[in-house]
C-alpha positions in Angstrom: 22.3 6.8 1.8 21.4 8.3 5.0 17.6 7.2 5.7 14.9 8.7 8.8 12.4 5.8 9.8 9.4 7.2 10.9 7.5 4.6 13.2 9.4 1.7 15.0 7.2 -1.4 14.8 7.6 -4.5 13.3 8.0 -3.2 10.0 10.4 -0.2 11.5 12.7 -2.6 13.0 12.8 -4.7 9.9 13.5 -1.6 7.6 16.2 -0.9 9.7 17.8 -4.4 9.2 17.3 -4.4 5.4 18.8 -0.6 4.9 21.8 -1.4 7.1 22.6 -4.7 5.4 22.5 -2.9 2.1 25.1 0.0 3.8 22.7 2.4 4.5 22.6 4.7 7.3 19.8 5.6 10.0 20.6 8.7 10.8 17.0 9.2 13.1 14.1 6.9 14.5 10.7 9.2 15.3 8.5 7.5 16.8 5.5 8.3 19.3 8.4 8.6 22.4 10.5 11.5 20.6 8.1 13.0 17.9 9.5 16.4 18.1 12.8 14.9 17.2 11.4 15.2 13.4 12.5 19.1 13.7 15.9 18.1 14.4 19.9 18.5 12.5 19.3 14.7 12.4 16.0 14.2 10.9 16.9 17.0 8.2 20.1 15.1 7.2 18.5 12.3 5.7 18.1 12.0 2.0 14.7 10.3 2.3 12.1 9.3 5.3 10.6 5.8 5.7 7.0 6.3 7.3 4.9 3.4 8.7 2.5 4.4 11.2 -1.1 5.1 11.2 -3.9 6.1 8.5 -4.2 9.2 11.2 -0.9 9.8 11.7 0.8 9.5 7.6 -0.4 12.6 6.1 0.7 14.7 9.1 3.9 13.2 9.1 4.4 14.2 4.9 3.9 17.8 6.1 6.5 17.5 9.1 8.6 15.1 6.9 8.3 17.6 4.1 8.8 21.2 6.3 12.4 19.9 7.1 13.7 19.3 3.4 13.3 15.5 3.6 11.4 13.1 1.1 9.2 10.6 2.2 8.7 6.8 1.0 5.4 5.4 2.7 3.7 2.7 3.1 0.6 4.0 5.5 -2.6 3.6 4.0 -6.2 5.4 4.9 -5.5 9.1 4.2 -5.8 9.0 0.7 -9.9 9.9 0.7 -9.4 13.0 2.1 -6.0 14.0 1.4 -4.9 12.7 -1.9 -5.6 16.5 -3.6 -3.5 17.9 -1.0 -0.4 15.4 -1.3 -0.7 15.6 -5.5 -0.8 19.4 -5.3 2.1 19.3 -3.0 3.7 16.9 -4.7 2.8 18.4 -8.4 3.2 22.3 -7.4 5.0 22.5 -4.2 8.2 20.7 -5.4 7.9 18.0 -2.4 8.4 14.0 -3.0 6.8 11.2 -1.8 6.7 7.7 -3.1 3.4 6.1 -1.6 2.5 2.4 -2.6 -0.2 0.6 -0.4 2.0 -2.5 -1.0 5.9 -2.5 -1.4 6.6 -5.9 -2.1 8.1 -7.5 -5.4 5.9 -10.4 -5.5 2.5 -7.7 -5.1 3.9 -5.7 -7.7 4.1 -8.5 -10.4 0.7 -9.7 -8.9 -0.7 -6.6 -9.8 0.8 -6.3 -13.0 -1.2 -9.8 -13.7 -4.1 -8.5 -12.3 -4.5 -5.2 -14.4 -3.5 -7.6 -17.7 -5.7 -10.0 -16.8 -8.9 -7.4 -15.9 -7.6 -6.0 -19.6 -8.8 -9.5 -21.4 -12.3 -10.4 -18.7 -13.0 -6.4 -20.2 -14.8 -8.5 -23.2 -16.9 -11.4 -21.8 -19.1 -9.8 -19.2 -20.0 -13.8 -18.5 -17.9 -13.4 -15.8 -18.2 -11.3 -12.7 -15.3 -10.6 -10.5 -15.1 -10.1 -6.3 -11.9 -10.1 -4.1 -11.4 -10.8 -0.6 -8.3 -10.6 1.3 -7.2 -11.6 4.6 -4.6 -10.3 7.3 -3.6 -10.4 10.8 -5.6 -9.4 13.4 -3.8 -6.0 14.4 -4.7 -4.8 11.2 -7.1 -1.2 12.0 -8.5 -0.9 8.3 -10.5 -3.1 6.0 -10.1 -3.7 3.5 -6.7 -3.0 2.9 -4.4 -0.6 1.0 -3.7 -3.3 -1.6 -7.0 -4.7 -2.0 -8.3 -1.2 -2.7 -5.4 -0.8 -5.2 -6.6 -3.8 -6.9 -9.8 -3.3 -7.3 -9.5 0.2 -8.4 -7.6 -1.4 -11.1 -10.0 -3.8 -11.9 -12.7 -1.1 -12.2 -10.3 1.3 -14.2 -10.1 -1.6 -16.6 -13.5 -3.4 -16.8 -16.5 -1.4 -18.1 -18.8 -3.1 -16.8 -17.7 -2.6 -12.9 -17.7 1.5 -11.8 -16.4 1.2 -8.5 -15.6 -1.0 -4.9 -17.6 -1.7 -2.1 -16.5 -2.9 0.6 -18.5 -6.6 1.6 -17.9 -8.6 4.8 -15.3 -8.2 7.4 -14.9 -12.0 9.1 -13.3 -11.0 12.6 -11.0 -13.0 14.8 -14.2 -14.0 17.0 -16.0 -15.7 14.5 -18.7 -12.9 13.7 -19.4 -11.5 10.4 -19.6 -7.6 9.7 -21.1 -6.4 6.4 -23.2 -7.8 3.4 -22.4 -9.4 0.2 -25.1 -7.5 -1.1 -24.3 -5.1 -3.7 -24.8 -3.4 -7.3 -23.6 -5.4 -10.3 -21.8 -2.2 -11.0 -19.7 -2.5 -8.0 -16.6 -4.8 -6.8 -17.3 -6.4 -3.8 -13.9 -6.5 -1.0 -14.7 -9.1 1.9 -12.0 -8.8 4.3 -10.6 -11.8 7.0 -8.7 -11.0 10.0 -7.4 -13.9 11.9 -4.1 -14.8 13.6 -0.9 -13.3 12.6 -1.6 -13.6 8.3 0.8 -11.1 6.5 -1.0 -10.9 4.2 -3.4 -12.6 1.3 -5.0 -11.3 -1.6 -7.4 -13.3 -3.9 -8.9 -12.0 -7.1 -12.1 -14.0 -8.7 -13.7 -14.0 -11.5 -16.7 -16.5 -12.0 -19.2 -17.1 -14.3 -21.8 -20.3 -14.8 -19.0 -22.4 -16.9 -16.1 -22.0 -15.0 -14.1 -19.7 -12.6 -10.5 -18.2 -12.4 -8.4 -16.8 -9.3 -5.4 -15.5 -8.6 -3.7 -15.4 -5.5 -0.7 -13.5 -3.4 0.2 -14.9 -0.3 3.0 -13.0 1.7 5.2 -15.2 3.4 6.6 -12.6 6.0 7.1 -8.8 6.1 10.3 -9.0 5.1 9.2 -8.7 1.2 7.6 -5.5 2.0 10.3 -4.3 3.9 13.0 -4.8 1.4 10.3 -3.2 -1.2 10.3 0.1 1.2 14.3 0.2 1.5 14.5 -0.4 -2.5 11.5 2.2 -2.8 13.8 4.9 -0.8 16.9 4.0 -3.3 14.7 5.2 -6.3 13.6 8.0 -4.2 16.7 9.4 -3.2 17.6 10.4 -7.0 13.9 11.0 -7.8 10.9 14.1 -7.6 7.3 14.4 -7.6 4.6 11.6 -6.6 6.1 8.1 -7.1 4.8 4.5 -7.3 5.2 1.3 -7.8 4.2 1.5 -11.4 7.6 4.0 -11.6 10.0 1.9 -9.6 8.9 -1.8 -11.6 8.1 -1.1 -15.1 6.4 -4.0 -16.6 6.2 -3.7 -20.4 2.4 -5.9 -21.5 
């Protein structure tokens, strides 16, 4: 398969190591140096676009991404609030593909299979109240993240009794705290930690005045996101439409 990375980080030099190991090809690497090589014989070979850049940059780069026949798998996350009707439409009407999954890895994607099981079952003892924090290194721009927002919109989609999320308190690198715990009953409180070089940790809980449960993901490295993204842009490749998670690992509970 013959693969475009858009964005070179950490992640964009890891996806490259994964995807050739697995004898794929990179057939062009856009990054902030050379973005005008997206309209290029190169870029427009590829059967499918990796993107991991910015929550500024992503839905810009679907359009460019999509303008030269090329699918996208991404992993950005920020744009949705005020571009998710545009990507669906284009997605749903205007015969374009992207697979978009604020988390890629294997390990999040059974997590959050628990998770929405779990919320399933709390549904019917409002005893119990649930809040997530989650905690990442401290180059991370957004909070909370992608996947804590995934799981919590899950939790809400589940759970009568909770509406929506809001986000809590941000604990930065300096020892200050942004934010309130204050909130609604109604609502899903987020706190978010950002300190050292964390890949990544995401902690559900669900309390009540007799006892609590939590579950936790811990990411190790990148790498488990990485080889999601490369296994992501396999399904791709012979897929349409908007993709996930929940169409690339199908749980049956």
């Amino acid at each position: 398969m013959k693969i475009a990375l858009i964005g070179y980080g950490k992640m964009g030099h890891m996806i490259e190591e994964i995807a050739l190991s697995r004898g794929h090809e990179i057939v062009s690497i856009i990054d902030v140096d050379n973005a005008a090589d997206i309209d290029s014989d190169a870029f427009r070979s590829a059967d499918v676009a990796i993107e991991f850049t910015s929550p500024t940059a992503a839905y810009g780069n679907y359009l460019k991404a999509w303008a030269q026949g090329v699918k996208v798998v991404s992993g950005s996350t920020g744009w949705l609030k005020e571009h998710e009707a545009d990507v669906r439409k284009a997605c749903t009407e205007g015969g374009h593909t992207l697979f978009w999954a604020s988390n890629f890895s294997l390990g999040v994607a059974i997590f959050s299979a628990v998770n929405k099981y779990l919320a399933r079952i709390m549904n019917a003892y409002p005893s119990y109240d649930v809040s997530e924090v989650e905690t990442h290194h401290v180059h991370k721009l957004d909070a909370p993240s992608g996947t804590a927002i995934t799981l919590a919109e899950q939790i809400c989609a589940c759970v009568d009794r909770k509406q929506d999320w809001v986000k809590g308190t941000v604990s930065l690198p300096d020892g200050t705290v942004e934010g309130t715990t204050e909130h609604p009953a109604t609502q899903l409180r987020i706190d978010a930690i950002r300190q050292g070089e964390v890949p990544g940790i995401h902690t559900i809980t669900w309390n009540s005045e007799a006892d609590e449960i939590s579950i936790t993901h811990s990411a190790h490295s990148r790498r488990g996101f990485a080889l999601g993204a490369v296994l992501a842009a396999e399904f791709t490749a012979t897929h349409h439409g908007l993709l996930s998670t929940d169409d690339l690992f199908q749980w049956d509970l």
